[in-house]
Phi, psi and omega in degrees: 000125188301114173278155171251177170263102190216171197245133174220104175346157160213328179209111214277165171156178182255157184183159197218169170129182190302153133289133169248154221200153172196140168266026184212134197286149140245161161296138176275307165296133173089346206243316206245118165291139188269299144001333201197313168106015183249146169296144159224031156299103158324318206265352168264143190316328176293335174001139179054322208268168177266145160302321205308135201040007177281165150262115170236125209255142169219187154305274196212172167273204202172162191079205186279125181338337177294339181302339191303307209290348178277351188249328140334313179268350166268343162311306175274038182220338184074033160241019177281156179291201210238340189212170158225150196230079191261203190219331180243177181289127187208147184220334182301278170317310170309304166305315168321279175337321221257276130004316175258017179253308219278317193245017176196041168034041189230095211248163178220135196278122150216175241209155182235115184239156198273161169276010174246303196300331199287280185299350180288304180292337182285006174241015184253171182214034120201177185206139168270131180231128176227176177331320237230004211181098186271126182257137172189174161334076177108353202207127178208137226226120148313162144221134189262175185314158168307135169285137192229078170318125150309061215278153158263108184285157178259152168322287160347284178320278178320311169326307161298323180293351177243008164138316197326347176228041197052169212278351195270298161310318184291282205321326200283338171274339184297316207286307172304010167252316184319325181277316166339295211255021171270317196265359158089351152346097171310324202202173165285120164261189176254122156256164176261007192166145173222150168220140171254152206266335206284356189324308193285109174295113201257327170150176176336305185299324172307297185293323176290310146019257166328296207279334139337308175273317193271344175269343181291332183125330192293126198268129150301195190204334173253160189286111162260082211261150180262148170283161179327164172250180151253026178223109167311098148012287198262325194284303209337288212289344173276341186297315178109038104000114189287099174357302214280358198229333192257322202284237206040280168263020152251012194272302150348264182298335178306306237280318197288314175272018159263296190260074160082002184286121190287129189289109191254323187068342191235175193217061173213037183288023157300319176320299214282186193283350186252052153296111183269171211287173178278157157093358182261133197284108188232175184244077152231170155300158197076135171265342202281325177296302153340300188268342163313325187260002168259337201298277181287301253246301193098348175294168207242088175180134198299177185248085167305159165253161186308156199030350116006275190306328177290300161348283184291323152320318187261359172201007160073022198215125186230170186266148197260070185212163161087207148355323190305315227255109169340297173294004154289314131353325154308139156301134163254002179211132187243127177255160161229110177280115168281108148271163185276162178272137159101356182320130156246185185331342209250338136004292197300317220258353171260331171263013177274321200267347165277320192262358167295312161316311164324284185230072178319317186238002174217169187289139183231145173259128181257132176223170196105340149321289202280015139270033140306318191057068213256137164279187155314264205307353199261325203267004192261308178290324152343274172270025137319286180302277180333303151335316211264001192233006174207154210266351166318124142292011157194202159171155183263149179244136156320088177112314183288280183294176200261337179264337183311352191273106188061038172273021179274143155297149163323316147282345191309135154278175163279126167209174199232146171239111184254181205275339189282339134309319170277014129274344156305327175297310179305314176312286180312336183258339148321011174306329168313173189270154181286321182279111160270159158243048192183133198255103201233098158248134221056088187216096018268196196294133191316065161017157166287293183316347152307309187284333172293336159285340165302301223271329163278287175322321175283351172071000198124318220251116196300165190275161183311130155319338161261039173242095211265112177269121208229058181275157185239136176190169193274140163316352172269294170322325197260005132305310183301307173309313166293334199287326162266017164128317173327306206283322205284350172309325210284297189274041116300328204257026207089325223264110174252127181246117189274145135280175171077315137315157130217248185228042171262307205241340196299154164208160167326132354250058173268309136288103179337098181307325187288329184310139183275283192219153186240160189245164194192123068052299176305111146316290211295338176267348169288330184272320153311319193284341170284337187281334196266311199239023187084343215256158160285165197199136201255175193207127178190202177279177148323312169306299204274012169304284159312273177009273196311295193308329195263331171266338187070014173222137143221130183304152174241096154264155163309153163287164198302321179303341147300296226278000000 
């Protein structure tokens, strides 16, 4: 059926300006500087331009859950875009938008467009925008009103909306019934536990954010663990961290441990011991956590956004829409992966970041794997990579996960990853100079058995002097690591390993200032990181990882299973 050209409000206001237009979603986080409003995803087509007062029509975002909190801070700040324009379903950007109109008056209008309305606007260069009406040259689009869900609300539930648990909690149900009833959500479900993304210092709105919410009085109600911050906690100020920078952000995670949030620091809780069961309805935050605990785990819970998660956490109830919901769940896309023989680690995360490509906007089924045997942690660097290039909160490996056995939909199309892709992808992140100086492991945070695999490959044998070797892992690993023996192998050889970062969040001069270019283990952090620390940034196994650390070198050759 032929779609027409129409509009639809999701959050109302007026706006005027250039379109900047893209067919490919971005992360705001890792993507968009909050500083400045400019893109700095290297790898997206928008690279340099600035957003700021633009209308900007994309699909949808993608990535991390942190874009709510990166768009917030361009709000109060006047550097936001002046409109958002999608085309799909977006809920990140959207919560952002939704948090600096409801609770700092600043409102930014964004609008749901038909795919004809979508390819129309992508050939104008400004639009006038009101309640009723997308305008430009030549072309002018009703829009109709915010769609508006019947929710069934539970007694309880009215109750929070009317005060009954106070003003922190009344506010945290207007804004999950606003996202509810945006996301087409009949109702509210009960979680058994959230962890939050908002932790992460994105910049000031994020900390007034918190610090707002937490003098309103607000408590969770459910067992909550925090994602990485962007400062070691107890060190920053002997690390030389700059005042202007660390107290902030550690002002941050306090505000969040006032009101009751376990300081976990990491953005692997799938790691701790309060990792939840297969089949339980949880709330979190992170994309890279998210799609591990719908993947692999099997638990249940949408890719919520920064303050979202706090939300839902202060009153144990999330909208019963997306992931929650069986038919959701389905592969809308079945890829067939040639694998290669002979794989090693560096696979996974590469064949995560093709297929976040693949299917950028629906759940995808990978088949083809599992003679691979891929581990936990492989499967971790998997839907890691996959995160950074798609907006699914989850996918299935044929044969591996626990929903793959008949999750393709009825409909699912096809599409294929062949080794001739895989090596233009290793090619593109490789560009970088053979000689590094920085060793960038855990990104998300390293596993014990990760850490035990470092610590067995140096064998002992201290790093080049001019290498600065780096794991980020959770203080529950990094106990664990000491009590047995791991950490003191690991700072035998050099190797420092931190906590409460991660290489996400890391910053100068916690991150080695002399560095040009760095090698990393890590899709996600190879796809992030020149825009996050300026640096080139190279990508590979564990193996060329040791290399680099033990020499200051590695050729960027194909791996051999390439070759």
């Amino acid at each position: 059926m032929t779609q027409s050209i129409s509009a639809r409000s999701i959050l109302g206001g007026t706006a005027h300006g250039p379109i900047v237009a893209a067919v490919e979603a971005l992360s705001f986080w890792g993507g968009v500087d909050p500083a400045t409003g400019r893109v700095i995803d290297v790898r997206h087509p928008l690279h340099g331009n600035c957003l700021t007062g633009a209308i900007l029509l994309m699909p949808s975002s993608r990535g991390s859950c942190t874009g709510s909190g990166v768009l917030l801070e361009l709000a109060l700040t006047g550097r936001a875009p002046a409109a958002l324009v999608f085309c799909e379903a977006e809920d990140v950007l959207t919560l952002g938008a939704l948090i600096a109109a409801e609770m700092f008056g600043k409102p930014l209008p964004v609008l749901r467009v038909s795919r004809p309305a979508f390819e129309a606007l992508s050939q104008v260069k400004t639009a006038r925008i009101s309640n009723t009406a997308i305008e430009t040259d030549g072309l002018a689009i009703t829009v109709e009103p915010p769609a508006t869900a019947a929710l069934d609300l539970s007694e309880s539930d009215r109750a929070m909306l009317d005060g009954r648990d106070g003003v922190a909690v009344q506010q945290a149900m207007r804004i999950i019934c606003a996202m509810a009833a945006q996301q087409g959500a009949e109702g509210l479900v009960d979680v058994v536990q959230g962890h939050i993304d908002g932790c992460i210092y994105a910049g000031p709105a994020n900390l007034t954010f918190a610090e707002k919410m937490a003098a309103m009085g607000a408590k969770v109600r459910v067992p909550t663990t925090m994602n990485a911050i962007s400062v070691d906690r107890a060190n920053w100020q002997a690390q030389g961290v700059p005042a202007a920078f660390g107290d902030p952000a550690a002002r941050l995670a306090d505000a969040y441990v006032r009101m009751g949030c376990r300081p976990t620091f990491t953005c692997s809780p799938y790691l701790l011991d309060s990792a939840p069961r297969a089949g339980e309805l949880i709330a979190w935050a992170e994309s890279n956590a998210v799609i591990f605990a719908n993947s692999v785990i099997g638990a249940r819970t949408a890719k919520h956004p920064d303050f979202l998660d706090l939300c839902i956490a202060l009153t144990g109830r999330a909208p019963r829409s997306g992931v929650y919901l069986d038919e959701h769940r389905k592969a809308r896309r079945v890829i067939d992966v040639d694998l290669p023989g002979g794989v090693d680690d560096a696979f996974w995360p590469l064949v995560g970041y093709l297929a976040g490509r693949a299917a950028p906007d629906r759940i995808p089924l990978l088949r083809g794997l599992a003679a691979g045997q891929p581990t936990r942690d492989d499967l971790k660097a998997l839907c890691a990579a996959f995160g950074t290039t798609s907006a699914a909160p989850m996918l299935h490996v044929d044969g591996v996960t626990p929903e793959a056995d008949g999750a393709a939909a009825e409909d699912a199309d096809h599409a294929t990853i062949t080794r001739a892709e895989m090596a233009a992808a290793w090619s593109s992140l490789n560009d970088g100079p053979d000689e590094v100086e920085l060793v960038a492991i855990g990104s998300p945070h390293a596993s014990l058995g990760e850490c035990r695999a470092l610590a067995d490959a140096l064998g002992g044998r201290m790093r080049h002097p001019e290498v600065v070797v780096i794991v980020t892992a959770a203080h529950q690993v990094i106990a664990v690591a000491r009590s047995d023996g791991t950490l003191a192998r690991l700072e035998m050889s050099g190797v420092q390993v931190l906590p409460d970062l991660c290489w996400c969040s890391i910053s100068e001069p916690v991150f080695p200032t002399k560095t040009r270019a760095l090698i990393t283990n890590s899709g996600k952090y190879a796809h992030y990181g020149p825009g996050l620390s300026g640096r080139t940034v190279r990508f590979g196994s564990l193996a060329d990882c040791i290399t680099a650390a033990l020499t200051g070198r590695v050729p960027a050759r194909l791996p051999d299973w390439l070759s």
